[in-house]
Residue, then its C-alpha position, 0 to 999 in steps of 0.5 A: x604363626x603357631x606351631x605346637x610339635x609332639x615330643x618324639x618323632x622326626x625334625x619339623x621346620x617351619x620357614x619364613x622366607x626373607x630379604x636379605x637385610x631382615x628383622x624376625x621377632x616372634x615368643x615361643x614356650x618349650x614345653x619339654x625337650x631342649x632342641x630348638x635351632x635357628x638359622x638365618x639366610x638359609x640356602x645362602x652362603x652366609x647362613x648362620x646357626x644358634x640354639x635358642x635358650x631353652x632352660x625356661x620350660x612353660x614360659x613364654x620368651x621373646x627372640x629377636x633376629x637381626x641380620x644386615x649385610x656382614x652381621x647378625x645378632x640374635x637377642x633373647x628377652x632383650x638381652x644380647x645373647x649371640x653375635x656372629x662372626x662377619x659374613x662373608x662378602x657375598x650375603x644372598x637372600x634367605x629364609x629364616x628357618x625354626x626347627x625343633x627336634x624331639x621337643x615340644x614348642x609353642x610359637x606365637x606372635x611372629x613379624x618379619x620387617x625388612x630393613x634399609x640398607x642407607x643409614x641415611x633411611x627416614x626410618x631407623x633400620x635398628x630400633x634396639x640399635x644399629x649393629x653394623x660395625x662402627x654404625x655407632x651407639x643404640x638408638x636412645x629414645x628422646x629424653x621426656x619433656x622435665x627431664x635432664x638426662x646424665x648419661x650422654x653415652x660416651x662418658x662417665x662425665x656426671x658420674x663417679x668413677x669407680x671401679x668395674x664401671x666403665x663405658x662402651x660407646x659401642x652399645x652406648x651403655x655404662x657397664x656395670x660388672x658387679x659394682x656400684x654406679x653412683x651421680x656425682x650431683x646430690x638431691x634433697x627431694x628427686x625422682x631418678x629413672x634408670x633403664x637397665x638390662x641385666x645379662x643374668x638374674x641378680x640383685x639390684x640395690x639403691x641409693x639416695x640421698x648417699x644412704x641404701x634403702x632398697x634391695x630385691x632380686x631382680x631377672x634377666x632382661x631389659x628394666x626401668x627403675x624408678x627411684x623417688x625420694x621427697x622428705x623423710x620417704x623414699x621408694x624404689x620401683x622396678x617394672x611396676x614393682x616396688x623394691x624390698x626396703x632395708x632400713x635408710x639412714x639419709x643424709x639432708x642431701x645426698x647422691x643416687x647409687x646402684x649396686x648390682x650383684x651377680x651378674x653384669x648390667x648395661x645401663x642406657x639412660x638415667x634421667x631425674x627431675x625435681x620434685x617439691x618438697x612435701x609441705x609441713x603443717x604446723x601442729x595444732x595443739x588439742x582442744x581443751x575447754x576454756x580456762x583448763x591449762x591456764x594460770x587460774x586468779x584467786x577468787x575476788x570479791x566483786x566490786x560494791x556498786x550503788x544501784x541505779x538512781x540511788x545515791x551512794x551511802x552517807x559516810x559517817x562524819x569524821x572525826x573534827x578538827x583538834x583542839x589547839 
């Protein structure tokens, strides 16, 4: 779907028939104007409104709608934005429904997928979640084959408990509002993935083996970091980019920590696995020709040797016996 409308004149929608437990995915860039309105189940007695975010113009962003019998949510740049109220008990099908008032979008990239209405499904119906009420946590993708997974997204059992951490079992994610999250296990040598997503922009900082080496601003949205320390280097990478270093004072072993400042984050999955030790090479010392360096022996003179086939030199007679 493209649909690229002109700054001023009437509405325009644009309408995308559904069934009644749906999923809509589709970007869309605001060129100007702050107008953009979407409805779900619309001619139904349990439509529901929401404005899209509108404060990026000329960048593209990613919306994806959910609405499953007496729910709908709304996410923004995988960020939970809006979560409507109950439905009420009687929810018809309907259509979704963009409209966009004296503004200019560009749409693109739309899908509609249809959802089961048996959590017993092969198929998961939510793939960022199940979001009827007490479905349980998010689904989490496995943990990859080397890896051990720390979070079990109920506690906070392999992590330090601090303030302004907690967890909700409901998302399946520790909450992080504007504190530090810390393992309670220490490493000498590790690589960390941490999976993230901040509601706002902020700045992230990390931590291993107990010291902070990195700190960078960081938007909103869904993100993997990944942390590595192995010997007397370590680095943080965010989606592919690397994290501002600040000086590092480790320990010969120590925990892994993020500090997230300004805005709130919901941490999913943090995983590690073992790395080998970098290996040492013993230092060569520099070459130096023969004998520079050493304790040099005072000159001798050779030892006398009779040439070959000639006997020895007669010795003159000693002295004789003494007189008695």
């Amino acid at each position: 779907m493209k649909m690229r409308l002109p700054e001023a004149g009437a509405a325009t929608e644009a309408r995308i028939a559904a069934p009644r437990n749906a999923r809509f995915r589709f970007e869309y860039c605001v060129h100007s104007g702050k107008a953009i309105r979407l409805r779900g189940r619309d001619g139904s007695a349990a439509a529901v409104d929401w404005v899209l975010p509108a404060d990026r113009p000329g960048e593209w962003r990613g919306a994806d709608v959910v609405v499953f019998e007496g729910c709908a949510f709304l996410r923004i740049d995988a960020v939970l934005l809006v979560r409507s109220g109950q439905f009420p008990d009687v929810a018809g099908e309907g259509a979704f429904v963009l409209a966009v008032e004296d503004a200019e979008v560009s749409f693109r990239g739309a899908s509609l997928q249809a959802l089961s209405a048996s959590p017993d499904a092969d198929v998961p119906a939510f793939p960022w979640g199940d979001p009827r009420p007490g479905a349980g946590r998010a689904v989490r993708p496995p943990t990859p084959e080397g890896w051990t997974e720390l979070f079990d997204q109920r506690s906070l059992a392999n992590f330090v408990k601090r303030d302004r951490v907690s967890v909700s079992a409901g998302e399946g994610a520790i909450v992080v509002e504007g504190g530090d999250l810390l393992t309670s296990k220490s490493w000498k040598s590790v690589e960390i993935e941490i999976d993230f997503s901040l509601d706002g922009p902020g700045q992230l900082s990390t931590g291993l083996r107990g010291s902070w080496f990195a700190k960078d601003e960081v938007p909103a949205g869904a993100h993997r970091l990944q942390m590595r320390v192995a010997g007397d280097r370590a680095e943080a990478v965010v989606d592919g980019r690397t994290l501002a270093a600040i000086p590092w004072s480790p320990s010969a072993s120590g925990t892994a920590k993020i500090r997230v400042e300004g805005t709130t984050a919901r941490v999913t999955s943090v995983r590690w696995r073992g790395i080998a030790e970098p290996e040492t090479q013993p230092e060569k010392p520099p070459d130096r020709p023969p004998g520079v360096g050493e304790n040099p022996q005072p000159d001798k003179p050779p030892p006398h040797k009779p040439p070959p086939n000639k006997p020895p030199p007669n010795k003159p007679p000693g002295p004789g016996p003494k007189p008695r």
